[in-house]
C-alpha positions as CSV (number, residue, x, y, z in Angstrom):
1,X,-18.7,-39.1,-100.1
2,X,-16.4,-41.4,-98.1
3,X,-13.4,-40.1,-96.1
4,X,-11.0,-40.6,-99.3
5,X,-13.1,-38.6,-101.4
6,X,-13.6,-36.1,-99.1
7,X,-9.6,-36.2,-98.4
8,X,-9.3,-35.4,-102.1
9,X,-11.9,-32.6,-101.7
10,X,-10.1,-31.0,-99.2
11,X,-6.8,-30.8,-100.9
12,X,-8.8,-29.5,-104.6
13,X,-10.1,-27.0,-102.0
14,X,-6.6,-26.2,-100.6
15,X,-4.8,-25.8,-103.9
16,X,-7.1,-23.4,-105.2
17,X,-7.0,-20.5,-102.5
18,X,-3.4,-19.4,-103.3
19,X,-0.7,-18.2,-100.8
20,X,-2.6,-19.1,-97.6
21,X,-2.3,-18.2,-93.9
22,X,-4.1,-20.9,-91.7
23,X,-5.6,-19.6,-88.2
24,X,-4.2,-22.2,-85.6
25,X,-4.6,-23.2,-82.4
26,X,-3.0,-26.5,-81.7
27,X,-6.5,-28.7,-81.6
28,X,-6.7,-31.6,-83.8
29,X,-8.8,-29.7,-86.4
30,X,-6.2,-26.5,-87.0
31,X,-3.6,-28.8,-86.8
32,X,-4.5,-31.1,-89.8
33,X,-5.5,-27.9,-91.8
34,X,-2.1,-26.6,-91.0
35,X,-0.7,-29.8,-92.0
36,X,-2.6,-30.4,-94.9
37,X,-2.1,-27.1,-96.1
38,X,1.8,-27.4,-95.7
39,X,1.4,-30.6,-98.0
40,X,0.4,-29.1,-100.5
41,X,1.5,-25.4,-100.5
42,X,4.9,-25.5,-99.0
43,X,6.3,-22.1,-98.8
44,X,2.8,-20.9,-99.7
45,X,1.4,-21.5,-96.8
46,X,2.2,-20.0,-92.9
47,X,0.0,-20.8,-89.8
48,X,-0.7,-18.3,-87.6
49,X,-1.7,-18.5,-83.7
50,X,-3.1,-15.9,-81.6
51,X,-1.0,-15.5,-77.9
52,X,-3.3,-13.3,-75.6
53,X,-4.1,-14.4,-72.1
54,X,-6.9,-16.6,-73.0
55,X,-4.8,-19.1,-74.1
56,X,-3.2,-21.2,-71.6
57,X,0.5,-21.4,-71.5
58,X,0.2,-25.4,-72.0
59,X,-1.8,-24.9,-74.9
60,X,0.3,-22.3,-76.7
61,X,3.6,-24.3,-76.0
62,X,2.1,-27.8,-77.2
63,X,0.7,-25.7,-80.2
64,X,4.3,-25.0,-80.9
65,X,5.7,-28.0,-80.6
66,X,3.6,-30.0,-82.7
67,X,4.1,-27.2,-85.3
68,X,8.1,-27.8,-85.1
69,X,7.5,-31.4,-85.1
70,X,5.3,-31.6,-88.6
71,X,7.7,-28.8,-89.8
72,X,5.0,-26.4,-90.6
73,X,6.1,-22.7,-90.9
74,X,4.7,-20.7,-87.9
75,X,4.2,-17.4,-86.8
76,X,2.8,-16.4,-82.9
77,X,1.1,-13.0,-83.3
78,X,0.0,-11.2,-80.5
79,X,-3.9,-10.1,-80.6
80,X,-5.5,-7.4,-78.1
81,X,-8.7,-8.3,-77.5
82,X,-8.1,-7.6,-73.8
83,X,-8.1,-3.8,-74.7
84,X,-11.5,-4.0,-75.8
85,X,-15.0,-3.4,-73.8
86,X,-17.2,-5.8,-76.1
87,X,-15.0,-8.7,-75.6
88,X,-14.3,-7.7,-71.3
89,X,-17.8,-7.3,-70.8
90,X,-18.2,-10.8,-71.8
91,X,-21.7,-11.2,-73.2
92,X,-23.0,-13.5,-75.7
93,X,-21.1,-12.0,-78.6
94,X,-17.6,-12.1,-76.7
95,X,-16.3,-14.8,-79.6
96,X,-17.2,-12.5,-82.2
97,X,-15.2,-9.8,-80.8
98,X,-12.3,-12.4,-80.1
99,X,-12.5,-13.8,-83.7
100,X,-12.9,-11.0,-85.3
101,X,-9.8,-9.5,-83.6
102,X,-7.7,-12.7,-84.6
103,X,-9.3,-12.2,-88.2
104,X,-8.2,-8.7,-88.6
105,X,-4.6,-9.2,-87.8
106,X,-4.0,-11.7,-89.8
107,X,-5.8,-9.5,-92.4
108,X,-3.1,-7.1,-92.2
109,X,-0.6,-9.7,-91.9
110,X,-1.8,-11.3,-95.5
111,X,-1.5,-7.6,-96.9
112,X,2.2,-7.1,-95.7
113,X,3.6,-10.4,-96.8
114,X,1.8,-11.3,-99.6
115,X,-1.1,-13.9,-98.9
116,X,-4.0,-14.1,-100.7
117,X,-6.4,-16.5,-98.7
118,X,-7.2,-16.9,-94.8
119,X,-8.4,-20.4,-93.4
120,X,-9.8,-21.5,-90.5
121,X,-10.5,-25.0,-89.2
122,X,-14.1,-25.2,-88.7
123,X,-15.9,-28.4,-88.9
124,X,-19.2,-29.7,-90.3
125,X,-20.5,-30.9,-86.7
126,X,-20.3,-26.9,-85.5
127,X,-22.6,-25.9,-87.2
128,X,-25.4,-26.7,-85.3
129,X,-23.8,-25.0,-82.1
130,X,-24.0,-21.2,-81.0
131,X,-20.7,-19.7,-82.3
132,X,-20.7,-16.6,-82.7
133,X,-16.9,-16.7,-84.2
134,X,-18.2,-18.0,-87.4
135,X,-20.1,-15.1,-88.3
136,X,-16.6,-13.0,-87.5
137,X,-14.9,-15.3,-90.2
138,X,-17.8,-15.0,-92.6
139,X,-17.7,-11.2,-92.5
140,X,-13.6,-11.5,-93.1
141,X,-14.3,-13.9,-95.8
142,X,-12.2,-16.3,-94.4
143,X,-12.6,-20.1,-96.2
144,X,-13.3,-23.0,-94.0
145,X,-11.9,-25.6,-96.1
146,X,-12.7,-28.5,-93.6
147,X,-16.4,-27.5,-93.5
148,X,-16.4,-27.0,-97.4
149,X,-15.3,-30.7,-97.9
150,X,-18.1,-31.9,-95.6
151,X,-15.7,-33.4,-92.7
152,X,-17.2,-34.1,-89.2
153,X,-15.0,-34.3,-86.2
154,X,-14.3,-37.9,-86.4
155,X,-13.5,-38.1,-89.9
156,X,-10.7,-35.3,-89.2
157,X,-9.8,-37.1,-86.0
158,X,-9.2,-40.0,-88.4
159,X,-7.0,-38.4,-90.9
160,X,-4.8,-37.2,-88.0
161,X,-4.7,-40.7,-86.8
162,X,-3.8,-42.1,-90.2
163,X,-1.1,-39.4,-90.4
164,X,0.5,-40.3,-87.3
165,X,-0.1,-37.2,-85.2
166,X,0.2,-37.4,-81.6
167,X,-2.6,-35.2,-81.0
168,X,-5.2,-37.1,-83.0
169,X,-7.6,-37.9,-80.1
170,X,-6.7,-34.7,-78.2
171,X,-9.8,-33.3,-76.2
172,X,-11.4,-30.0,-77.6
173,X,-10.3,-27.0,-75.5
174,X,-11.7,-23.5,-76.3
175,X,-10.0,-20.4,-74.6
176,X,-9.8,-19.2,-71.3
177,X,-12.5,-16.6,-71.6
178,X,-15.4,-19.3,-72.3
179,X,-14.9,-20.3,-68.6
180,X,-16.2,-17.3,-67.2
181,X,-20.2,-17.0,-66.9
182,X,-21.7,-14.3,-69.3
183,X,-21.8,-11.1,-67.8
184,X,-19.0,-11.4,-65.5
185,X,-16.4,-9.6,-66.8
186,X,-13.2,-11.4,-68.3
187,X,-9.6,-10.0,-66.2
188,X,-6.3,-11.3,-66.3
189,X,-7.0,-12.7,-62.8
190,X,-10.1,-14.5,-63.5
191,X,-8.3,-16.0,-66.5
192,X,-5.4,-16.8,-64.2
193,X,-7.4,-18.6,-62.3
194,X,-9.0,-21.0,-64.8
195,X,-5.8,-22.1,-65.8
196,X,-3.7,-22.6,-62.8
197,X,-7.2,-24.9,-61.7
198,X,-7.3,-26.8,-64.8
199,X,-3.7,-27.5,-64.9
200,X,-3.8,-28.6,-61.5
201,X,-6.9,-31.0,-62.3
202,X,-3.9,-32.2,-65.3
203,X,-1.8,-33.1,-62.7
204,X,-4.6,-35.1,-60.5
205,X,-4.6,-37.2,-64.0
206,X,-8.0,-35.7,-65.0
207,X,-7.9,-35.7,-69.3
208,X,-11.2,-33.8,-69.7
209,X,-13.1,-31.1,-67.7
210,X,-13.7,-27.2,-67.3
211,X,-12.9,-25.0,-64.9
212,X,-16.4,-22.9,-64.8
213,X,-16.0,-19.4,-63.2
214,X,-19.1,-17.8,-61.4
215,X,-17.2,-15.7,-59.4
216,X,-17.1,-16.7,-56.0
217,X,-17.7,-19.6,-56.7
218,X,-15.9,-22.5,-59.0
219,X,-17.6,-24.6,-60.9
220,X,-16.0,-28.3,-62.3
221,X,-17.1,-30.1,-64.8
222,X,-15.5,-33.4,-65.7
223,X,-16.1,-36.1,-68.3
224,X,-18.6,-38.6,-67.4
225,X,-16.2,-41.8,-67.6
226,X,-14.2,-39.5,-65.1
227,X,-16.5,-38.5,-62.5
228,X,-16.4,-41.8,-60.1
229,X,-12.2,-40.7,-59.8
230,X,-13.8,-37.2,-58.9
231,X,-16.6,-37.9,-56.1
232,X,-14.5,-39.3,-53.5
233,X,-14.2,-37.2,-50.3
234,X,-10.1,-37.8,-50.8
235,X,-10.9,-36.0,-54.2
236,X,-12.9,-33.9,-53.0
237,X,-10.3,-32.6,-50.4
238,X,-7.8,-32.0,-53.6
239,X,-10.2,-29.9,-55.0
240,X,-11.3,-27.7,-51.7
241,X,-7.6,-26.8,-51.1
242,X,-6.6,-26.1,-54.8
243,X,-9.6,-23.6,-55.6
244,X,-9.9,-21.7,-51.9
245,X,-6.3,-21.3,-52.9
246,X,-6.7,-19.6,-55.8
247,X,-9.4,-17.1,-54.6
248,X,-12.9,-18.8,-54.7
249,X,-15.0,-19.2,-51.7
250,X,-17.1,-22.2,-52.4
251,X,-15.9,-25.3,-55.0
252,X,-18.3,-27.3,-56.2
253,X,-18.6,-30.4,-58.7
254,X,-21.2,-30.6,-61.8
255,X,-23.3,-33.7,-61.3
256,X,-23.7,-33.9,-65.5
257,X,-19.8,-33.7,-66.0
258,X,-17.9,-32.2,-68.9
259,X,-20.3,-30.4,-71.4
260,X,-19.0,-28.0,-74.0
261,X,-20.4,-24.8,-73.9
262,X,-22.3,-25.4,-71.1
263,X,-22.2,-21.5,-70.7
264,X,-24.7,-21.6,-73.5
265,X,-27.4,-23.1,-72.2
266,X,-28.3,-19.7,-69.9
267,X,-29.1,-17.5,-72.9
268,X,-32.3,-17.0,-74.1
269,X,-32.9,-18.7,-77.5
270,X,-33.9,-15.1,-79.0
271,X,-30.6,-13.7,-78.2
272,X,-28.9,-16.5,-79.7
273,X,-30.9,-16.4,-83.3
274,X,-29.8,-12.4,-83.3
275,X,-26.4,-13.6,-83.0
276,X,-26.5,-16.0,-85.6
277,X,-28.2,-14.4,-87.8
């Protein structure tokens, strides 16, 4: 199908799951689910983000404001993954324990005001990664009405463009937690951490990177395009004095830049079929 069909897909798809919350993050893919939702259900539709401290304050508050400027009806739930050992001890199934926290309050948030459907923005171009989340939405039987109309990432960043949002070409950003290497367990101060470094690589004018934390160690990834700004010993001085300040004794630089999920690429491939499966 070409984008247009697959536009008119999407909205058959949307029309037909009722009163509808939509599980948002502020990423270009929630964010035209959200909006595309709001289209066509109105009042019938709220979006729903998650605020725990795995989301970075920046993210949350440019979440919002986008919201506020499509006018799409929002709602900021609190989830407490935090209070639970599967998700702290931060294995390979710590996004299933995330999702499937988000999932289940917005479960009981459908039941109390009268939704029938949950959505989430998944993509066709995810399904070949290790994502443990979607099998947290499957179980919830949550729809994924971006993946059920076939779009990839760049047709979705293309109907964002063509509707004029701001945050069209925004870079993907998963939470906090995925910073931290499996096993390591995931605290308020690790996640504190992550996010004061990768807002301060912001400021340095930096537009995509991670913060990896291996404990005493930092580890930073930045896009490819990005890294001749980043290996200068001036740069390299920025770096030294912003991470020893934030706890970590040794900083270092990732020679293949900004991967996502890096993290992955430690497991064993038998653990991540069990997962998937």
């Amino acid at each position: 199908m070409d984008l247009s069909a697959k536009q008119q897909r999407l909205e058959e798809i949307l029309c037909g799951l009722g009163r509808t919350l939509v599980a948002y993050s502020g990423g270009v893919d929630s964010a035209y689910l959200a909006y595309a939702a709001h289209q066509l259900l109105g009042e019938n539709m709220l979006a729903v983000i998650a605020d725990s401290p795995s989301l970075a304050r920046t993210h949350l508050q440019d979440a919002i404001a986008f919201a506020q400027e499509q006018h799409i009806p929002l709602r900021v739930v609190q989830t407490s993954e935090m209070d639970k050992a599967e998700y702290v001890r931060n294995d390979a199934a710590r996004c299933f324990h995330c999702k499937d926290e988000l999932f289940h309050v917005m479960a009981e948030l459908a039941h109390v005001e009268g939704f029938t459907s949950i959505a989430y923005g998944v993509n066709v171009d995810e399904q070949g990664d290790f994502r443990p989340g979607q099998k947290a939405a499957s179980q919830h039987h949550v729809a994924a009405p971006l993946l059920e109309a076939r779009l990839s990432k760049a047709e979705i960043r293309e109907l964002a463009r063509q509707a004029g949002f701001r945050v069209w070409d925004k870079p993907a950003s998963a939470c906090l937690s995925s910073r931290i290497e499996y096993g390591r367990p995931v605290t308020r101060e690790a996640l504190l951490a992550v996010e004061q470094g990768e807002d301060a690589l912001r400021v340095l004018g930096f537009l995509q990177f991670r913060v990896r934390h291996h404990g005493e160690t930092v580890r930073i990834e930045i896009a490819k395009e990005e890294l001749e700004k980043a290996l200068t010993m001036e740069m390299f001085s920025h770096f030294t004095r912003i991470f020893k300040e934030l706890g970590f004794t040794y900083v270092t630089v990732d020679t293949e830049g900004f991967r996502s999920g890096s993290m992955n690429a430690i497991l064993p491939g038998q653990r991540l079929v069990k997962l998937t499966s």
